[in-house]
N, C-alpha and C positions, 0 to 999 in steps of 0.2 A: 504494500500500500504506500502510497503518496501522498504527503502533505502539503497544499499550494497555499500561503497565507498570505493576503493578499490584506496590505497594510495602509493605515490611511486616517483621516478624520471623520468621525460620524456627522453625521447632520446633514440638514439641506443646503446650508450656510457653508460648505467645503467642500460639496457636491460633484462642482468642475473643477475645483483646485489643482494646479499638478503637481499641488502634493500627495492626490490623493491618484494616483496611478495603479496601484497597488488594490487598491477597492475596485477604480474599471477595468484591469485584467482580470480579473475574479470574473468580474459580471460578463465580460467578452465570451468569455471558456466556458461559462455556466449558460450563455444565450444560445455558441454557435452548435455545443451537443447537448442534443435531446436526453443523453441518458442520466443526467444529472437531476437528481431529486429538486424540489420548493426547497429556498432557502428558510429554516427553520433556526429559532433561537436555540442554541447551545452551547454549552464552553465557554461565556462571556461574549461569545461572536455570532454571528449568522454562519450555518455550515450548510454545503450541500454536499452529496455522494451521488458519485458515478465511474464512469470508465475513462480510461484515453489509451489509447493502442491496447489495448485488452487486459490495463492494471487498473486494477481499485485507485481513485483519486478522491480525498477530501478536500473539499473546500471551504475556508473560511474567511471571513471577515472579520474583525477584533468591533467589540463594542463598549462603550461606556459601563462600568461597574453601576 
């Protein structure tokens, strides 16, 4: 299994930032395959589960405590 954590500022208010690059590859790789679960709160982050070349891949977002 694979861990992609894709790092960044919450909120709406840092949304396009580029610092927040790390949040939109997440959301890119979680948009262009379908096998990726609804992102669900878990672990302090938004996670989703799926595949990429035939490995288990998580994905998360980090979120405000």
């Amino acid at each position: 299994m694979k861990l992609f954590v894709g790092l960044g500022n919450p909120g709406p208010k840092y949304e396009n930032n580029r610092h927040n690059i790390g949040f939109m590859a997440a959301d890119e790789i979680h948009r262009r395959h379908s096998s990726f679960s609804p992102w669900r709160a878990r672990f302090q982050a938004h996670v989703s589960e799926g595949t990429l070349a035939g490995e288990k891949v998580l994905l998360m977002k980090q979120q405000p405590t």
